[in-house]
N, C-alpha and C positions, 0 to 999 in steps of 0.2 A: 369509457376508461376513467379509473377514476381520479384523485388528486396524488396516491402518493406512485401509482404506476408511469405516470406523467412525469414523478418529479426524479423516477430510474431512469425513464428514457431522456428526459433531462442530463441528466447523467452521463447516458452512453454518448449524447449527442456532441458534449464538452469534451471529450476523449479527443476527437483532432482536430480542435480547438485549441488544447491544451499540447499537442505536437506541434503544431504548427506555431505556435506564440515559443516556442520551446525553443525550436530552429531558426527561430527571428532574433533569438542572442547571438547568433554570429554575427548581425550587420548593425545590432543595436542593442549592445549585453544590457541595460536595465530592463530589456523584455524578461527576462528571468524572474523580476519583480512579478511581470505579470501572469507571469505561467505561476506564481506560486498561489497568486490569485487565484488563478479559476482551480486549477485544483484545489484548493482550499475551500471553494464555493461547492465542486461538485461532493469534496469529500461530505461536509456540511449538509449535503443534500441526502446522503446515505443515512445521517443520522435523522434529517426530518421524516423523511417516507415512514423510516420504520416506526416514528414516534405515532405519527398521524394514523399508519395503519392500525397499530395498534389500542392509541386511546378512541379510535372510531368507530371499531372494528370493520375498520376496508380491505383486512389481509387478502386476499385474492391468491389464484395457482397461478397467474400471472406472475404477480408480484414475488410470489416463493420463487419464480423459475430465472426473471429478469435480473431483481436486485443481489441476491449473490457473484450472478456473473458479473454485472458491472461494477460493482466493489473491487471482483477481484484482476478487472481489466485494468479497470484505471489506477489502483495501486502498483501491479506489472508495468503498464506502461513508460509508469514514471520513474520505478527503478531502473528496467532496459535504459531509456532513454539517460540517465544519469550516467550508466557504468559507458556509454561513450564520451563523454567525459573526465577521462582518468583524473585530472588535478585536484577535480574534485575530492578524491582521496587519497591525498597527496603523492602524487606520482612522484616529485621530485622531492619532498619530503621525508618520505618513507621508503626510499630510496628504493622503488619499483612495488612495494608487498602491496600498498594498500589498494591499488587497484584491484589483483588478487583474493585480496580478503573481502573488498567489495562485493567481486564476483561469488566467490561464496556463499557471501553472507544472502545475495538475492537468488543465488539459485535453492536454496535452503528453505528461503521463502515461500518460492513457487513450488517445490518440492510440497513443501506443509501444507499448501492450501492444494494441491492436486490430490493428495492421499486424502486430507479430510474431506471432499468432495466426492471421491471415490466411499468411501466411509459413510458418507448421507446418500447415498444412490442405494448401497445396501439397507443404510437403515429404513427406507423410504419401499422398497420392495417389503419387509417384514412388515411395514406400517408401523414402526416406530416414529415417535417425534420427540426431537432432542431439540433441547433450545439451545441457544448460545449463552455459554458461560460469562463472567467476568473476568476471567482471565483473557478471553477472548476478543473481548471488548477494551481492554487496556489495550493486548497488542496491536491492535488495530487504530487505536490513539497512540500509540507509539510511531507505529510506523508510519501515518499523514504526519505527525510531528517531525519529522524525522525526512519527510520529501521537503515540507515546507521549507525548515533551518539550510537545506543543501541547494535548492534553487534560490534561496534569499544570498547565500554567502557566493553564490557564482557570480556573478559581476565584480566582485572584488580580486578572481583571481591573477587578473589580466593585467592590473594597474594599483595595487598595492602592497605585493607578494612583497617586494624587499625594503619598504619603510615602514610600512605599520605592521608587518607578519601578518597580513589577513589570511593571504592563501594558507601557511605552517597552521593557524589559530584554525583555520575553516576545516581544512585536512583531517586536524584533530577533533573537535566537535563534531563534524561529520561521521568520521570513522564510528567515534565512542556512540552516536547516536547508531547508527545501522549496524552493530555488534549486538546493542541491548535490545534492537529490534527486533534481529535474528533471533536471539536467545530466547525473547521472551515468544516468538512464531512458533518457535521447537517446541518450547516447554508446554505451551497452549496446547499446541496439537497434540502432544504426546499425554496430556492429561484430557482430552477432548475424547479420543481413541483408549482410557483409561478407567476412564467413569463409564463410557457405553460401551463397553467390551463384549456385552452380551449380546449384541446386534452379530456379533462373529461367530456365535457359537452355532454350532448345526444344529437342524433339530432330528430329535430322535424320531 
């Protein structure tokens, strides 16, 4: 096995890791701190593999098969595990919506990445190879940005909500971050499924 197949299962193996330090915020909220940690390590790991695979050439059918799923486990996970956390987006701020729009905005997500998934299975039966765009690659820095900001600002909901506004301040930031996340997930996908539209077409 090579170095960057390692550093996927690396990866998957931070997955309940990264629950379990998650769930450690009830008996010790700056555990938050550290969950935003390792996600942040594993997300960071997503970018090494693919770098190494590449400038090495280690890509492997391994590695095509592994590293998309665990990209897109551990980005689901950590959104799930957030939308139990309503305050996070401002439950009592937003006077019940944002938890709501939360839920939206991640099942929207998951939505985007199951269809583009479904979308690479056909392109991969034709023997098409479609790279990942830039657009693609933003959204994807968007949205590890975007877990990060919302597990950093949770220890403050508990004990600073009504003198320094963290919770109303974090509510807000958080929302506005997984809105633009969302949007930019759709817009990705909807342009991913836009430029290879010919993978769709039947053949005569």
């Amino acid at each position: 096995m090579n170095l960057p197949n390692k550093l996927t299962l690396t990866r998957i193996i931070m997955i309940p890791l990264f629950v379990t330090v998650f769930y450690l915020g009830d008996l010790w909220k700056y555990c938050y701190f550290i969950a935003a940690g390792v996600f942040a390590l594993a997300a960071f790991t997503d970018f090494l593999d693919g770098y190494i695979a590449r400038k090495y050439r280690l890509v492997t059918n391994m590695g095509k098969f592994l590293d998309p799923i665990a990209d897109k486990v551990l980005v689901s996970t950590a959104f799930i595990l957030l939308l139990t956390r309503p305050n996070i987006f401002g439950y009592n701020t937003l006077s019940g919506w944002g938890p709501i729009a939360a839920g939206i905005s991640v099942a929207l997500i998951m939505a985007r990445e199951l269809i583009v998934s479904g979308f690479r299975l056909v392109a991969v039966e034709k023997g098409a190879v479609i790279a990942a765009d830039k657009l693609g690659k933003v959204k994807t820095t968007v949205q590890d940005v975007t877990i990060v900001v919302l597990l950093c600002v949770m220890p403050f909901l508990r004990t600073g909500g009504d003198v320094f506004g963290y919770e109303e301040l974090g509510a807000i930031i958080g929302m506005a971050l997984l809105l633009l996340a969302s949007l930019l997930t759709v817009l990705s996908g909807a342009n991913y499924i836009i430029k290879n539209r010919g993978v769709l077409r039947e053949e005569s």
